[in-house]
MARVEX-208809 format. One line per 2 residues: their letters; for each residue y, x, z of N, C-alpha, C. Coordinates in steps of 0.05 Angstrom, whole numbers. Atoms other than C-alpha are relative to their C-alpha. Last residue first. Example, Ala and Ser with C-alpha at 12.3 -4.5 7.8 and 13.67 -1.06 7.14 Angstrom:
SA	-24/-16/-1/-21/273/143/22/-15/14  -24/18/0/-90/246/156/24/18/0
This chain:
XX	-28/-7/-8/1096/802/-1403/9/-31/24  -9/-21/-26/1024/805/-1404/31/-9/4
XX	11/26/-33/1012/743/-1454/10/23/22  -14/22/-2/1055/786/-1508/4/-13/16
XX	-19/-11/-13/1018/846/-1503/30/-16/8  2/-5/-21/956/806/-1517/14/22/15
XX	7/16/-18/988/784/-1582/-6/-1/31  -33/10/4/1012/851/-1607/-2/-30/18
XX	-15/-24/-21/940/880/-1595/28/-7/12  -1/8/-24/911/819/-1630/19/14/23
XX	-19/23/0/933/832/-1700/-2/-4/27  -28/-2/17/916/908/-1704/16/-26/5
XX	-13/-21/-24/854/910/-1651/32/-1/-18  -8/12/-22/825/851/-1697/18/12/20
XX	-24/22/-6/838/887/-1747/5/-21/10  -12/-5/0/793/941/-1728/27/-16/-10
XX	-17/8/-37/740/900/-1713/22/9/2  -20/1/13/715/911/-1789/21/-14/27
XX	-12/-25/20/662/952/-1782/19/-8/-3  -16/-23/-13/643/904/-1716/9/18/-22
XX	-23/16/-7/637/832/-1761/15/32/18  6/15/-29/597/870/-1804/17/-7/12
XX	-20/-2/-24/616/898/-1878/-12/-22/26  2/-19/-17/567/890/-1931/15/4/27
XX	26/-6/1/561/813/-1955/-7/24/7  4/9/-8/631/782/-1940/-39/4/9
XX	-10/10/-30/676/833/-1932/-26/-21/10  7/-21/-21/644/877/-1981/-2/-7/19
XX	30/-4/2/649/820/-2036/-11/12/29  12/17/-11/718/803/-2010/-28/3/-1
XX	-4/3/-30/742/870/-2018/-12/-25/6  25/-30/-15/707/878/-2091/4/-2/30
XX	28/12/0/749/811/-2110/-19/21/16  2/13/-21/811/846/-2082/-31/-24/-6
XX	-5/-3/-35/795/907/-2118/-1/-12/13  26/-10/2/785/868/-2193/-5/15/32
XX	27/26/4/842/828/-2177/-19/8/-1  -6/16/-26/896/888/-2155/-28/-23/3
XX	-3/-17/-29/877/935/-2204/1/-16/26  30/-7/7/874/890/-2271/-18/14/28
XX	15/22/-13/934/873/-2248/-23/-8/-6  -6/-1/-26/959/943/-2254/-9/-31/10
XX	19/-20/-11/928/955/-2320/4/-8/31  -2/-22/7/964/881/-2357/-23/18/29
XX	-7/-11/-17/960/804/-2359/4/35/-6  -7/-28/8/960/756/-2408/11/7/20
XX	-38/-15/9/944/685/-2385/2/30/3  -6/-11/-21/869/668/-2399/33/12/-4
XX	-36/3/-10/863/627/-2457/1/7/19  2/23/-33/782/626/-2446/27/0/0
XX	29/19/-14/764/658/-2506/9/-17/5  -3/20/25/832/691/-2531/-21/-23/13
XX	30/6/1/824/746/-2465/5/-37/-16  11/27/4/895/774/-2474/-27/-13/-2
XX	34/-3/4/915/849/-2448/-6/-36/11  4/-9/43/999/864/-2469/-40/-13/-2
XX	36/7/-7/1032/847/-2390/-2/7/-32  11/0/25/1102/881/-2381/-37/-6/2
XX	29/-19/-6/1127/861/-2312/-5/-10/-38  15/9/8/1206/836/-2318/-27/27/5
XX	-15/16/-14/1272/871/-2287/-16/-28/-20  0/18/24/1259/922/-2329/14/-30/-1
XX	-11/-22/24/1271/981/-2277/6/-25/-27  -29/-16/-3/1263/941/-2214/7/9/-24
XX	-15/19/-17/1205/890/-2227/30/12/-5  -4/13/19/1169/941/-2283/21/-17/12
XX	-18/-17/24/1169/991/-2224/11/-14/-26  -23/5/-16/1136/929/-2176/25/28/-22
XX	-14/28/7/1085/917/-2225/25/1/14  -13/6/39/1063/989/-2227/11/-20/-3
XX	-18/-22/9/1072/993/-2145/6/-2/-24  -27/11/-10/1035/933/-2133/22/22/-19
XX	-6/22/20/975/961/-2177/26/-18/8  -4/0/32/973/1013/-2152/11/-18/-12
XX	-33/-14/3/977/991/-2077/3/9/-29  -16/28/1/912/945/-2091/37/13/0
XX	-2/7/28/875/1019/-2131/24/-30/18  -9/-27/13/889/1061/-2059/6/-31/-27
XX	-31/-3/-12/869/998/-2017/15/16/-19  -13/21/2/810/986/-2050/19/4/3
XX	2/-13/24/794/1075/-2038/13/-43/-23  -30/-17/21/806/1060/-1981/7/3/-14
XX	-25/20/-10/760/1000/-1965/24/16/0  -7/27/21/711/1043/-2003/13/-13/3
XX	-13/-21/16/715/1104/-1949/-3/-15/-21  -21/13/-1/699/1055/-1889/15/17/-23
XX	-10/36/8/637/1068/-1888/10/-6/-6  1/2/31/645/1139/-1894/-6/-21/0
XX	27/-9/2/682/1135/-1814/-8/-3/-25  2/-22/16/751/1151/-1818/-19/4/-5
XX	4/-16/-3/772/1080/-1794/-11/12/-14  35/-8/10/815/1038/-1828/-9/19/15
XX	20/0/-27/887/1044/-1782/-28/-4/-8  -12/-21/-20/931/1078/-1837/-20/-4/21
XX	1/-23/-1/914/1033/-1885/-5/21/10  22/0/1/934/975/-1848/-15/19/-6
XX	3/-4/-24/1002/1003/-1846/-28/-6/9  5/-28/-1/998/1016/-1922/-5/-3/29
XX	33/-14/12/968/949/-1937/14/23/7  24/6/-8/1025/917/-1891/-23/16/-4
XX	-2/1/-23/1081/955/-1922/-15/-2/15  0/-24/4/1068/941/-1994/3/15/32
XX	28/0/2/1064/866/-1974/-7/33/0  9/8/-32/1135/872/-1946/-35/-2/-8
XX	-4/-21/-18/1156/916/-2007/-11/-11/27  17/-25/-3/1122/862/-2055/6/22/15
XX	27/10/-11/1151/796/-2027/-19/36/-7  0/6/-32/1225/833/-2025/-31/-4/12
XX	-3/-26/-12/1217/853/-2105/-9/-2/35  24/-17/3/1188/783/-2117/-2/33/5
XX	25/7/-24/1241/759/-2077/-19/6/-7  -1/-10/-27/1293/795/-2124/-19/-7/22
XX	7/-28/9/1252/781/-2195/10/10/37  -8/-1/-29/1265/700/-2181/-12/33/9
XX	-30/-8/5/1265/692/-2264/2/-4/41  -16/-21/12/1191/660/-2254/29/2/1
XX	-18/-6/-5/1157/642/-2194/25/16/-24  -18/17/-17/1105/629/-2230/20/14/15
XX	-25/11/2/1081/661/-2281/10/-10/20  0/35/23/1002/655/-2285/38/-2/1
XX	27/6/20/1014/722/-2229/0/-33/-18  18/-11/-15/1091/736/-2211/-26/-12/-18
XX	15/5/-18/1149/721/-2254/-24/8/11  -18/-12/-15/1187/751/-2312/-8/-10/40
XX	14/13/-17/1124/767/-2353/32/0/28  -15/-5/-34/1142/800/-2406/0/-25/9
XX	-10/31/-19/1083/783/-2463/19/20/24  -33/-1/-15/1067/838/-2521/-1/-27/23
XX	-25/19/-2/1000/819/-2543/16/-3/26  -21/-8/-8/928/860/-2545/28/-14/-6
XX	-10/-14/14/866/818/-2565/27/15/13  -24/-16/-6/808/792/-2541/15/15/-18
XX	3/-3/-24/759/743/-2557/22/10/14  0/20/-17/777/712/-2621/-15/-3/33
XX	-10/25/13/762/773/-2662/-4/-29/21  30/14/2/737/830/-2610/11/-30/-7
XX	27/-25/-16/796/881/-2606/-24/-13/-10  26/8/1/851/842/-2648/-16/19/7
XX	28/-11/6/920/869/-2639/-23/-7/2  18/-7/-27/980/822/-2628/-23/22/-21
XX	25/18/-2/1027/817/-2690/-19/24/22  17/-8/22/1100/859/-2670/-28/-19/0
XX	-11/6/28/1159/848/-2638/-21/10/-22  -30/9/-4/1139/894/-2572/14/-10/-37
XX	0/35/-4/1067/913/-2592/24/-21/-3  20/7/17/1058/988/-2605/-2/-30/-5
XX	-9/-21/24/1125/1017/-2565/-20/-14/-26  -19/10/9/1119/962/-2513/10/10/-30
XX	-4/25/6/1047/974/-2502/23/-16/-3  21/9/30/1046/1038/-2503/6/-13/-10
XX	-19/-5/19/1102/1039/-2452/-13/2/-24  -24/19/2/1060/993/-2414/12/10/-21
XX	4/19/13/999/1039/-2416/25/-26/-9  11/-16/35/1027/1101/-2403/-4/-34/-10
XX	-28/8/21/1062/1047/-2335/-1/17/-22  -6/25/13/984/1030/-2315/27/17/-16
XX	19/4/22/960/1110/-2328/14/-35/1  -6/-10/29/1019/1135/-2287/-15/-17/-22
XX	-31/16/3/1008/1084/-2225/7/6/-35  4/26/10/934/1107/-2228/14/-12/-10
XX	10/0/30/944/1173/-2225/-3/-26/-12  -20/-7/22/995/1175/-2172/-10/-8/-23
XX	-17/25/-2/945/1132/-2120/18/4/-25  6/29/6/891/1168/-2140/22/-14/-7
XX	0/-6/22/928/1240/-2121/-12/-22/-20  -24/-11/7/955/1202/-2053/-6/-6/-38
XX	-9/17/13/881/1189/-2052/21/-4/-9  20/10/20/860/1258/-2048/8/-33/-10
XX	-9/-23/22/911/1285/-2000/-9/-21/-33  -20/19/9/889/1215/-1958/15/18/-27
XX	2/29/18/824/1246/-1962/21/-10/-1  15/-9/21/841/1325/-1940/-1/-25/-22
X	-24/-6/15/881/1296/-1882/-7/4/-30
């Protein structure tokens, strides 16, 4: 109980620190010349974002609300069945920062009815993104890492027992 306490307090802090940064970044940026960090590498610039990642889906704000509460859903119910062993206390702690980062994008969804992005990598024209999807990509890279080079096929049996369970309650009937 103690650890979900603990991530809970993660999960809040994180959410706060992306949407500090948004409102920063609307207050400091919004109608204004981008900020130069590292001359023609990176720089800070306003962008609403009315679609999902690279844009797409844009101006379809209700099914991106819908697609993120049914994903938001999943990762918590999954969540829930990780086990408690300290192995498995990094695949929470993923979990903790991938719900963040839904959550901040999904507050911008409802309230703005657009995701505020402001953090440009000039270089490589990368499309301007923001903290909370900074959260989700950097996490779900780290989950695949884990998945594919620490994690064993038994540490992670547990969702086999999650998708199958439903299945082989199925064939019974």
């Amino acid at each position: 109980m103690k650890q979900r306490i603990r991530h809970l307090i993660y999960f809040l802090l994180l959410v706060i620190v992306d949407q500090f940064s948004k409102i920063w970044a609307i207050s400091a940026l919004k109608n204004k010349e981008p900020i130069s960090i590292i001359p023609k590498v990176l720089k800070l610039q306003y962008h609403e974002n009315t679609g999902a990642v690279w844009g797409i889906m844009s101006d379809k704000t209700l099914v991106l609300i819908i697609i993120t509460i049914i994903i938001l859903a999943l990762l918590m119910f999954i969540y829930t069945k990780i086990p408690m062993e300290a192995k498995h206390n990094i695949l929470k702690v993923i979990f903790v920062f991938i719900r963040a980062g839904a959550i901040g994008n999904f507050i911008d969804r409802v309230f703005r009815r657009y995701v505020v992005d402001f953090i440009y990598f000039e270089l490589i024209n990368f499309p301007i993104f923001n903290i909370a999807d900074s959260y989700i990509t950097v996490s779900s890279v780290l989950l695949l890492i884990l998945a594919i080079f620490y994690y064993k096929d038994e540490d992670l049996a547990f969702l086999d027992q999650i998708f199958t369970k439903k299945k082989n309650d199925q064939e019974g009937m």
